[in-house]
Backbone bond lengths (Angstrom), bond angles and torsions (degrees), N, CA, C in turn:
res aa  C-N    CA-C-N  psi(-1)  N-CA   C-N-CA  omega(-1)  CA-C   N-CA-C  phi
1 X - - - 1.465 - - 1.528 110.59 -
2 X 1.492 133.71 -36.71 0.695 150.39 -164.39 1.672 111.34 -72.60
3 X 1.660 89.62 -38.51 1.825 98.70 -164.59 1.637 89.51 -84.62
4 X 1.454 124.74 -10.01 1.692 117.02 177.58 1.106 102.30 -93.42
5 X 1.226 125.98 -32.08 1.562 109.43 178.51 1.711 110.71 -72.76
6 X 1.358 125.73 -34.97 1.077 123.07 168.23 1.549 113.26 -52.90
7 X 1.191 147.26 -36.20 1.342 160.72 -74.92 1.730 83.31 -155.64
8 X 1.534 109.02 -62.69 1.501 123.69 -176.75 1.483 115.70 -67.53
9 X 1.672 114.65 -28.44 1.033 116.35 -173.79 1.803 120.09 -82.65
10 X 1.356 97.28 -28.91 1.291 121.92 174.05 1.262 108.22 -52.40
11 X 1.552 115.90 -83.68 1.393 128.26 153.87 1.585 119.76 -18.85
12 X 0.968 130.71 -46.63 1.628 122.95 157.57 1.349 137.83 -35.45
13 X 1.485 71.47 -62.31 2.119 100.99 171.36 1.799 91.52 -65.73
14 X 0.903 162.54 -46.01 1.178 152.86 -106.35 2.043 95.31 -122.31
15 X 1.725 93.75 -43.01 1.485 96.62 167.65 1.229 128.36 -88.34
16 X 1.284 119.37 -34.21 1.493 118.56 154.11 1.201 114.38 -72.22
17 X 1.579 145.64 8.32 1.310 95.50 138.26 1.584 118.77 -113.71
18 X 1.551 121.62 11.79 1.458 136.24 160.85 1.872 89.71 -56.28
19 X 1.190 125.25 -59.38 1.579 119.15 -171.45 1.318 124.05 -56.63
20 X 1.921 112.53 -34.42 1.586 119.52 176.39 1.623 108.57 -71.42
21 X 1.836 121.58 -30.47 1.133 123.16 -151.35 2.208 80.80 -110.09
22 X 1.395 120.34 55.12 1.117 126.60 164.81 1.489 88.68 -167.29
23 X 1.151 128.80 -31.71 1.702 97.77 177.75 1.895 105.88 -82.20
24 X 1.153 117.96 -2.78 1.294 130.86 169.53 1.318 121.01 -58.87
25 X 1.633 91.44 -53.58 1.829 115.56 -178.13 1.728 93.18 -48.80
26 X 1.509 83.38 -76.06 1.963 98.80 -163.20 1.560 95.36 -53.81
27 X 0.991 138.19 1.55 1.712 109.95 179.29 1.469 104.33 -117.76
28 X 1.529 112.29 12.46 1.551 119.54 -175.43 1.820 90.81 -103.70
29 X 1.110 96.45 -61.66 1.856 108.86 170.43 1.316 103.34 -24.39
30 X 1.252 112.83 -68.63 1.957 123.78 -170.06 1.335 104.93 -55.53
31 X 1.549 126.61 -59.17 1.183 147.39 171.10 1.720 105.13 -24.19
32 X 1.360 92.28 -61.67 1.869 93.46 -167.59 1.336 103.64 -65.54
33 X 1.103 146.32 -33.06 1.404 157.83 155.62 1.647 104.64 -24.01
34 X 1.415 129.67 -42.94 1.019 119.37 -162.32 1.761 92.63 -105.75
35 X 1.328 85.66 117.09 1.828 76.03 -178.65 1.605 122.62 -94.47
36 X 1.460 90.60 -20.16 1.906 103.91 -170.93 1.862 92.93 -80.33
37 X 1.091 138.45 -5.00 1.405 140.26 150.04 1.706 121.44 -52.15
38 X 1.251 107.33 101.15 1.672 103.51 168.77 1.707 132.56 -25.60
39 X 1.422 98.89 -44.79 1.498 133.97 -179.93 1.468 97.64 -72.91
40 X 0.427 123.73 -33.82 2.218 129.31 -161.55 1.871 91.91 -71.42
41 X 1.375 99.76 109.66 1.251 95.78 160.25 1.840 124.00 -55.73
42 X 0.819 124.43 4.52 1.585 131.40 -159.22 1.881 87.49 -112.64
43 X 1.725 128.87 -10.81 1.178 119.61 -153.19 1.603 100.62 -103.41
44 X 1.790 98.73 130.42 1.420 125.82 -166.74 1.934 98.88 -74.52
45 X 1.259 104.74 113.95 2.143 85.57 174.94 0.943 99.36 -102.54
46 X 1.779 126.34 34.61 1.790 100.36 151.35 1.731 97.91 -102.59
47 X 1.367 105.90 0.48 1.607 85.30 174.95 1.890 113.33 -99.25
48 X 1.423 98.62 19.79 1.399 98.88 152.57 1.765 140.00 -60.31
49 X 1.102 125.41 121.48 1.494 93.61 -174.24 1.174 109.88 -123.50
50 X 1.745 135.53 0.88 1.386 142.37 -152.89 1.627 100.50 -170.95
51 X 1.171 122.02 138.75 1.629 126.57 159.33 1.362 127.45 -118.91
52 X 1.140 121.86 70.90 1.855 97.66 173.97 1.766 115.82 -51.99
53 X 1.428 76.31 -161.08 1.638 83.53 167.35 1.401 143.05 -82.75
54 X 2.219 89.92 -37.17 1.444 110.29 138.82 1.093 161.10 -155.29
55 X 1.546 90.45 49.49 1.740 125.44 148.73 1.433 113.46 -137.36
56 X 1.625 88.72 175.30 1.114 104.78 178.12 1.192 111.32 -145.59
57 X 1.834 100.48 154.15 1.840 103.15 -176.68 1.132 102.28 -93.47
58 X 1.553 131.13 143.39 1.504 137.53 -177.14 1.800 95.31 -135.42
59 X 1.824 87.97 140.84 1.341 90.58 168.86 1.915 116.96 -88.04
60 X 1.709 101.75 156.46 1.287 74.76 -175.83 1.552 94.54 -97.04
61 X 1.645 98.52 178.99 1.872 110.30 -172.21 1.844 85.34 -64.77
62 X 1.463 86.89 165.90 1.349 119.54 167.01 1.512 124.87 -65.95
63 X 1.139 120.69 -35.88 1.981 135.66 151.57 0.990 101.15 -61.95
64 X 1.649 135.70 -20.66 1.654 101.40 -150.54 2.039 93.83 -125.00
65 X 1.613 110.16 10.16 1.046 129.58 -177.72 1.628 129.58 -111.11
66 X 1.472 126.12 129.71 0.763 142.53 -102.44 1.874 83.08 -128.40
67 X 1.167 104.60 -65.96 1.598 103.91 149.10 1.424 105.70 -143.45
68 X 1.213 132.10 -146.03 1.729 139.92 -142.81 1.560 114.82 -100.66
69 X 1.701 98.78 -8.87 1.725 129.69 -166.34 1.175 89.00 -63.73
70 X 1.786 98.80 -68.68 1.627 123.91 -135.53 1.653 106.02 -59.14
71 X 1.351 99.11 125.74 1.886 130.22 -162.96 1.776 85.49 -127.03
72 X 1.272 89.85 177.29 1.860 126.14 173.01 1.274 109.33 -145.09
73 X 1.180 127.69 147.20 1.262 130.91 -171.32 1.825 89.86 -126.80
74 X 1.183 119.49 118.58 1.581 117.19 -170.55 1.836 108.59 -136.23
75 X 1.411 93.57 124.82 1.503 88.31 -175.11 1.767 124.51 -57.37
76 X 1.012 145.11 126.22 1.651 136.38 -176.08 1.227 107.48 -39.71
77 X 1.496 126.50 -61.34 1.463 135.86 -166.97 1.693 97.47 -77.46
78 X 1.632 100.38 164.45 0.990 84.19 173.61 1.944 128.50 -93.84
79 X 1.267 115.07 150.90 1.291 99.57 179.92 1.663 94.41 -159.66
80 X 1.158 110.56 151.27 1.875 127.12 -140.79 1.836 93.18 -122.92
81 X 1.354 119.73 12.85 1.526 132.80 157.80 1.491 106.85 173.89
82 X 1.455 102.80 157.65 1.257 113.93 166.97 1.518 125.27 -68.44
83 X 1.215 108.22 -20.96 1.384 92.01 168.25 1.455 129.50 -112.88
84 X 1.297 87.97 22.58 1.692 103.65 160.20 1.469 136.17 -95.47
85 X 2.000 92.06 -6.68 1.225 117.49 177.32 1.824 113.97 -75.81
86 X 1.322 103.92 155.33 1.830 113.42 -176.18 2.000 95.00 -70.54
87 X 1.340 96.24 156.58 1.439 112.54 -177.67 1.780 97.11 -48.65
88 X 1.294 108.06 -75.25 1.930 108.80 -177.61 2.013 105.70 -18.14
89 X 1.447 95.72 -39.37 1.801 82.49 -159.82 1.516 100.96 -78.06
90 X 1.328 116.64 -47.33 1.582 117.43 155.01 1.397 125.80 -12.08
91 X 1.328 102.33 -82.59 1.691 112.75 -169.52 1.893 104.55 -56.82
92 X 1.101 107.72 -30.25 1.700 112.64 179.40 1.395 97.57 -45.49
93 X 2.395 106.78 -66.18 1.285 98.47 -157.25 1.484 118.78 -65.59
94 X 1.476 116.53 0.61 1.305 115.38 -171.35 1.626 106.19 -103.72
95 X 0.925 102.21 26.39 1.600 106.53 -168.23 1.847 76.78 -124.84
96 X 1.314 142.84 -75.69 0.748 141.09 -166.24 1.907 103.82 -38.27
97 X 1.255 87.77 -57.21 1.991 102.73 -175.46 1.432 86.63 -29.89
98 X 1.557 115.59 -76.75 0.964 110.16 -158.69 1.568 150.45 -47.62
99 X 1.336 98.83 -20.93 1.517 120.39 -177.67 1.153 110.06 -101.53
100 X 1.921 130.39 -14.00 0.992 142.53 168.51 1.765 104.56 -84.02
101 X 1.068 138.00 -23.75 1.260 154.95 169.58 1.959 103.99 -58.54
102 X 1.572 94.35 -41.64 1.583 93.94 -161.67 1.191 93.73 -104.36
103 X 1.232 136.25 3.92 1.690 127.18 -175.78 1.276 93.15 -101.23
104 X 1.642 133.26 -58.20 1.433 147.79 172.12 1.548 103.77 -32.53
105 X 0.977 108.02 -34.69 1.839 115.17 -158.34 1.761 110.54 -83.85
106 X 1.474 109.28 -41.56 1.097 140.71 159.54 2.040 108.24 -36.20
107 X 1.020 118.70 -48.78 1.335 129.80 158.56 1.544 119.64 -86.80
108 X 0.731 98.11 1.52 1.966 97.67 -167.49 1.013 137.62 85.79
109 X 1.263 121.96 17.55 1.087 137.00 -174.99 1.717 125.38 -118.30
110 X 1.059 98.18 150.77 1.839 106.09 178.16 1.597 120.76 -118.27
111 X 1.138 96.53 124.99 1.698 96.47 -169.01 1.576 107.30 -91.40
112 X 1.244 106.45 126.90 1.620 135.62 -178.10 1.462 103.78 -76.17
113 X 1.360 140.78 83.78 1.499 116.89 174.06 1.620 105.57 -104.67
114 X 1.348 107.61 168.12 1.678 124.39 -158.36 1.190 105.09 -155.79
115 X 1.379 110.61 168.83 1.267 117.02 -165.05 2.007 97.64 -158.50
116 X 1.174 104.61 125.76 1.799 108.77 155.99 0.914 141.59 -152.53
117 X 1.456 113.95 117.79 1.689 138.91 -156.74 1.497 101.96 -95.40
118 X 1.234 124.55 113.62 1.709 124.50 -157.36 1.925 78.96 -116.12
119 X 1.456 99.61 145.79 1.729 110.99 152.06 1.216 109.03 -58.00
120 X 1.607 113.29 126.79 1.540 113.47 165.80 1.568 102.65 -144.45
121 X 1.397 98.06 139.32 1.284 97.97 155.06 1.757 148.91 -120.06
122 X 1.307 91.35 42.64 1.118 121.59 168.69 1.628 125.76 -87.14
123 X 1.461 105.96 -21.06 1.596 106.36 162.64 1.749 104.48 91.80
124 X 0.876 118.11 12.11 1.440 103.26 -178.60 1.595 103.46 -171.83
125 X 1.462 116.03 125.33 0.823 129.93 166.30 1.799 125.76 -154.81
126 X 1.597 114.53 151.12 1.707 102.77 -167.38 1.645 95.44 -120.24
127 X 1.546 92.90 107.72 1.370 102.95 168.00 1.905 128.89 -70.78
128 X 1.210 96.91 136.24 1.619 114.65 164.90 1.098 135.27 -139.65
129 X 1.486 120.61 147.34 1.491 122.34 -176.75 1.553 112.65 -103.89
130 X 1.427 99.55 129.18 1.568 119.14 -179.18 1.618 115.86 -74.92
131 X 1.189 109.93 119.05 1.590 111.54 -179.43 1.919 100.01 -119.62
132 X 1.703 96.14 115.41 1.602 105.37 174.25 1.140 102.55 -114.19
133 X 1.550 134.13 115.11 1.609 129.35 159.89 1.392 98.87 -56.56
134 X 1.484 116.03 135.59 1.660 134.39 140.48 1.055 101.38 -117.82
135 X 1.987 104.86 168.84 1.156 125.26 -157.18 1.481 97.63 -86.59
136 X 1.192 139.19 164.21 1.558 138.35 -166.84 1.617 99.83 -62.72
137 X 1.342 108.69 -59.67 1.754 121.89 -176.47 1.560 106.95 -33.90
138 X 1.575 108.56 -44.84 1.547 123.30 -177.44 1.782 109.35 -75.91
139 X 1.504 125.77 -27.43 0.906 152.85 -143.86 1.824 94.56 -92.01
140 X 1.239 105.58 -41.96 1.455 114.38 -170.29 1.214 97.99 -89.77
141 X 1.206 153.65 -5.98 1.415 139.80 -148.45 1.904 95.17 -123.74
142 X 1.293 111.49 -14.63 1.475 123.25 -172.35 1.814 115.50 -68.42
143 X 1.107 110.46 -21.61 1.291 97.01 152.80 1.887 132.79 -103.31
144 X 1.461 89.82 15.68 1.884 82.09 168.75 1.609 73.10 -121.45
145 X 1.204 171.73 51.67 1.217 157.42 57.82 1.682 116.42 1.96
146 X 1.602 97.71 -82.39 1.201 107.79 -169.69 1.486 109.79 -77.31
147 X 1.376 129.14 -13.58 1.665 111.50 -170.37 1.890 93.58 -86.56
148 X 1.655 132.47 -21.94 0.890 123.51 -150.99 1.801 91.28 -105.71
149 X 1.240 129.57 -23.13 1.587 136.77 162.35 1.842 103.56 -66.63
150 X 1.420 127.32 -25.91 1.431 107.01 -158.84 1.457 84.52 -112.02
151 X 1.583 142.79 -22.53 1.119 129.14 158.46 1.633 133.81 -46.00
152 X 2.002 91.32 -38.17 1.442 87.98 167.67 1.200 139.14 -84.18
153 X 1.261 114.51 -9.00 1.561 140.20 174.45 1.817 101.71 -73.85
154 X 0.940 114.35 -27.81 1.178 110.35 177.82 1.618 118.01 -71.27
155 X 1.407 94.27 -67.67 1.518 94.94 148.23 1.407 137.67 -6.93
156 X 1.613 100.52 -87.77 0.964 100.05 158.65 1.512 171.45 -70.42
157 X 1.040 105.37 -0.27 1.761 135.12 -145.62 1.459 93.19 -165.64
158 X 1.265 140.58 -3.13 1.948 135.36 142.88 1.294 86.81 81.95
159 X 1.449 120.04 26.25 1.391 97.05 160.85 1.762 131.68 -66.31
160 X 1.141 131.81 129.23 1.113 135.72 148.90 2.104 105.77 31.46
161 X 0.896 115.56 104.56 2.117 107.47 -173.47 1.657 98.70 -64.96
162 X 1.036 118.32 -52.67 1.621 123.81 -136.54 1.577 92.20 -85.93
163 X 1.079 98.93 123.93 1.506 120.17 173.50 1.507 125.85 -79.97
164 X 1.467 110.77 72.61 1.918 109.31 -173.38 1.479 117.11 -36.75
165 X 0.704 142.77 120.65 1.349 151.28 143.93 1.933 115.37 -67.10
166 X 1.443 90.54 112.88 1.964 104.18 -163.58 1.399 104.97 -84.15
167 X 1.287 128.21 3.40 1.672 123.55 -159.26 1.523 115.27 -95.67
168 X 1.442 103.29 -4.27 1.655 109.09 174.45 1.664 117.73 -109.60
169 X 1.295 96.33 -22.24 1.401 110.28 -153.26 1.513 111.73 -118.42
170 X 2.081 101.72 -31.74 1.535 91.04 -179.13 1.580 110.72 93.08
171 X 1.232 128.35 160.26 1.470 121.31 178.33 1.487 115.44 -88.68
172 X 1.351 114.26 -31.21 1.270 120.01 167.18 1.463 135.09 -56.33
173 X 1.347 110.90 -34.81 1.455 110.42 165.08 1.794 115.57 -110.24
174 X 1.684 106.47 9.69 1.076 96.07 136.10 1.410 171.31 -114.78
175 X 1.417 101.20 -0.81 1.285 127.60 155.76 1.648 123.19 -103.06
176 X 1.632 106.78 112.11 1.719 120.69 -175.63 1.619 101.97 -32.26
177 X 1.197 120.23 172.26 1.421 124.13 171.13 1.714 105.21 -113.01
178 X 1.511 100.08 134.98 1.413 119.80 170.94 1.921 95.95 108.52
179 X 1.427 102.29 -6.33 1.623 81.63 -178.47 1.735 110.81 -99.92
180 X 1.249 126.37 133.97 1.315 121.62 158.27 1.616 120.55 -40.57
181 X 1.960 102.34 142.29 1.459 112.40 -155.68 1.353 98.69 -147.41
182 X 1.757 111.59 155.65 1.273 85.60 150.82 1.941 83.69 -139.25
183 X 1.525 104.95 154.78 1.163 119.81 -177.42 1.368 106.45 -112.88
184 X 1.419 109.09 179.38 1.545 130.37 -173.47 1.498 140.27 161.97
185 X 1.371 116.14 91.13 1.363 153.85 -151.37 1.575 92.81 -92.00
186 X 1.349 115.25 136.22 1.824 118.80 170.19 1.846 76.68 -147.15
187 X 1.274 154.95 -36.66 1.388 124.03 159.43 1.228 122.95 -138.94
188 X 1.190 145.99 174.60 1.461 141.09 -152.85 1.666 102.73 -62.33
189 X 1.472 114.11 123.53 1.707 117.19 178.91 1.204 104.46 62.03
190 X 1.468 142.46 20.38 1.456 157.29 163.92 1.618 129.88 -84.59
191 X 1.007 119.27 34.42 1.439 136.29 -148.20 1.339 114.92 -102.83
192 X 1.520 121.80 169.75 1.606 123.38 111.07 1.514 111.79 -129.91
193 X 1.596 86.49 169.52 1.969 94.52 160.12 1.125 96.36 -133.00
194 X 1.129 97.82 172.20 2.264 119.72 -178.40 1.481 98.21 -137.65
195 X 1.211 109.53 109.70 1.559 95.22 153.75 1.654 123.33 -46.83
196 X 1.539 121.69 154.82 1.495 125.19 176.71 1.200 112.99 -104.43
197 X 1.366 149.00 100.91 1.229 144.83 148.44 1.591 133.14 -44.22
198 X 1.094 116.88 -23.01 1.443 130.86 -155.33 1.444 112.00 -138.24
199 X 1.488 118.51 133.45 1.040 115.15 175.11 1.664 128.98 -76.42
200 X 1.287 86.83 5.85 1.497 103.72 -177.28 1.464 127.00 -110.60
201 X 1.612 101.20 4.06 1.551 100.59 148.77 1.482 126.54 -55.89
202 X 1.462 125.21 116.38 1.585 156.05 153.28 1.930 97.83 7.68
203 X 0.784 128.16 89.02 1.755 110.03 -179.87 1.394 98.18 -90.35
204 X 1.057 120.36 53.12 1.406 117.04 158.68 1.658 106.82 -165.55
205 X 1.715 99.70 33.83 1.499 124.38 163.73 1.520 128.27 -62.06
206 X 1.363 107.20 -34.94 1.512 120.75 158.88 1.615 120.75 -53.38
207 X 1.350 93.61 -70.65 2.002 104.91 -173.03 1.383 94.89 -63.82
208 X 1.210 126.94 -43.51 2.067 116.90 -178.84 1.481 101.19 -55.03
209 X 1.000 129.24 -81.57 1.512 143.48 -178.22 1.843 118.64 -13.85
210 X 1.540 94.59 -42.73 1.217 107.18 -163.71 1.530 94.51 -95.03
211 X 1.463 130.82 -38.89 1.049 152.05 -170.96 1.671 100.53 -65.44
212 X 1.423 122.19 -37.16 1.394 123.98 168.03 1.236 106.76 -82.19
213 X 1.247 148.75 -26.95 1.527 144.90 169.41 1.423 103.54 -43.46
214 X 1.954 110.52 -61.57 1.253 127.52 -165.06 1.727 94.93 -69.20
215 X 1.243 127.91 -22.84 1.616 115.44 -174.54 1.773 92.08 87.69
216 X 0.938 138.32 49.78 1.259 132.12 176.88 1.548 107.68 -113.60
217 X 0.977 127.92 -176.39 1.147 137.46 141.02 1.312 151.98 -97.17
218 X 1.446 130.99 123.55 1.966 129.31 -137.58 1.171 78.21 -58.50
219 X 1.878 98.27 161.99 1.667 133.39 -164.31 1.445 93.62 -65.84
220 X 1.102 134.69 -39.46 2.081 121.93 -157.68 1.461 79.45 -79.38
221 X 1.184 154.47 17.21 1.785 119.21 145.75 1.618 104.20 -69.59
222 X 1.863 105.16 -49.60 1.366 94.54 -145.05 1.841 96.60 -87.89
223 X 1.373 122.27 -10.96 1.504 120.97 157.03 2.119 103.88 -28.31
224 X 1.421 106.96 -54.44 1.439 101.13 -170.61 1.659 122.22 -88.10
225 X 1.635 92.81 19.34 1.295 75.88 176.84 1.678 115.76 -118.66
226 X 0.986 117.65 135.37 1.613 131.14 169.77 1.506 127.85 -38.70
227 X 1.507 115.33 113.70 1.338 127.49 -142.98 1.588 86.85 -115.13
228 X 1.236 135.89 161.28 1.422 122.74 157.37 1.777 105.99 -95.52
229 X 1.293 117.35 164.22 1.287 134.10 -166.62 1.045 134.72 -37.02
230 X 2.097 97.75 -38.09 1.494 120.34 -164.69 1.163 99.93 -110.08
231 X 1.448 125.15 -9.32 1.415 118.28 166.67 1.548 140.68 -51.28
232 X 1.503 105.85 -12.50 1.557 100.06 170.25 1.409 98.44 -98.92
233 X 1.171 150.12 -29.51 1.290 155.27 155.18 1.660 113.39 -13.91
234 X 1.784 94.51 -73.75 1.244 96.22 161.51 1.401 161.25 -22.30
235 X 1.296 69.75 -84.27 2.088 102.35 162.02 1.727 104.51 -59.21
236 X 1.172 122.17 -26.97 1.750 115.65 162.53 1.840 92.93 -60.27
237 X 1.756 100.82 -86.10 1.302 83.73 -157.52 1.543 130.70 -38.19
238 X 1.395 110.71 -22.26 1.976 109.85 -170.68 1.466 92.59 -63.57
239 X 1.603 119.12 -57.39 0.925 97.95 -179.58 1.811 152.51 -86.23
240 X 1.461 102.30 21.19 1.298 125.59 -177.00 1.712 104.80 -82.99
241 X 1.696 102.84 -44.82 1.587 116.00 174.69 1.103 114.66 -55.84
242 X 1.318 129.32 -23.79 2.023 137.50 -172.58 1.667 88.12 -92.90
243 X 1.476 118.23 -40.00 1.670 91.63 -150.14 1.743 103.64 -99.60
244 X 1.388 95.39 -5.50 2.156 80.77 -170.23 1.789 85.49 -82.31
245 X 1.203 154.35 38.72 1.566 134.23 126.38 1.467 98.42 -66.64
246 X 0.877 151.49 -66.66 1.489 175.72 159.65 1.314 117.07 -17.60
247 X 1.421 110.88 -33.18 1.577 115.54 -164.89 1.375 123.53 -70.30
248 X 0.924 126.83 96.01 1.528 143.92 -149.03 1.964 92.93 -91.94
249 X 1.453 114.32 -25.60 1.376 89.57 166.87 1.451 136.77 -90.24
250 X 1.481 96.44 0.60 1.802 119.79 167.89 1.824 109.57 -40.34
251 X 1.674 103.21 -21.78 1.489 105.79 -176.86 1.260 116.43 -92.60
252 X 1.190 115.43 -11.38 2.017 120.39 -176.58 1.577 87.18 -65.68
253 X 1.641 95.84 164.62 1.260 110.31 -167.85 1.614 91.87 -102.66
């Protein structure tokens, strides 16, 4: 009796940890997927350009950029929205906003940042916020942009009707935690969010949107187009030279 209970116990241990060393696999798999993640084996550290304590500024690739601005602001740890994140990771990204606000401005420009939290049920995902400088002229036109793009999405795709308004409340106390969102800031407490209903809201509803303000054309053209090697390299350093006046984490100890 003894040698079966040993026998059973073994066998336990043997599947729990065959089960930890496969939810490992699949959450390394997902992991590499997110590349603008520190942690993400797939993640480039020359397109680092800033570290807090807990975030970080990332440049984005050269395909996936809009012009030479466009950054992510991505929490270190992991966390699957911003407003699911602890106050510390908050006040960082708004510390970042801020100095990204005054470097952008410095040229004329106003940085658009966004955010989109899609339904998944896959359990894991690494959220980041998109920062696009536009020109001020473009800058003003971003909320009859976005209220007349997130109305139709609603429409269509059942997103969520009611259009939050972020300027009293902030994103944090206005969108519940755990629900999919998508946000959008053109100046400090200047916003909206929409809740997401559907897994079939556009995740690349932000960069289009803004990309029609600018008269451009949505990101899957320039996804196909051919960058040379040293070009994300680059486009770090140009923009590393604009932001260390600015660099507000030059002060961490």
């Amino acid at each position: 009796m003894y040698q079966t209970q040993r026998l059973t116990t073994v066998t336990q241990q043997q599947k729990e940890r065959s089960r930890q060393i496969a939810q490992h696999d699949k959450e390394s798999s997902m992991t590499s997927k997110f590349w603008w993640w520190m942690e993400s084996p797939s993640f480039q550290k020359y397109m680092l350009i800033a570290l807090g304590n807990h975030v970080s500024l990332v440049k984005a690739p050269s395909n996936l950029s809009l012009n030479k601005g466009h950054c992510y602001l991505v929490p270190v740890k992991h966390a699957d929205s911003y407003v699911g994140c602890e106050d510390d990771v908050w006040d960082e990204v708004q510390r970042f906003q801020t100095s990204l606000r005054h470097m952008f401005r410095k040229e004329g420009q106003v940085p658009i940042f966004y955010e989109t939290v899609l339904p998944s049920s896959k359990g894991l995902w690494q959220t980041r916020m998109e920062v696009i400088p536009v020109q001020e002229r473009v800058a003003d036109d971003a909320p009859m942009f976005f209220k007349s793009e997130l109305t139709e999405q609603a429409e269509e795709w059942g997103t969520h009707t009611k259009l939050l308004r972020t300027r009293d409340k902030g994103l944090r106390r206005s969108v519940p935690k755990k629900f999919p969102y998508f946000f959008v800031e053109w100046e400090q407490n200047a916003g909206y969010a929409q809740l997401i209903e559907t897994p079939d809201f556009p995740k690349d509803f932000g960069v289009d949107t803004i990309a029609g303000m600018m008269q451009m054309d949505p990101i899957r053209f320039r996804r196909k187009q051919k960058h040379p090697p040293d070009a994300d390299r680059q486009a770090v350093l140009e923009f590393v030279s604009k932001w260390k006046e600015f660099d507000w984490t030059l002060q961490l100890d």
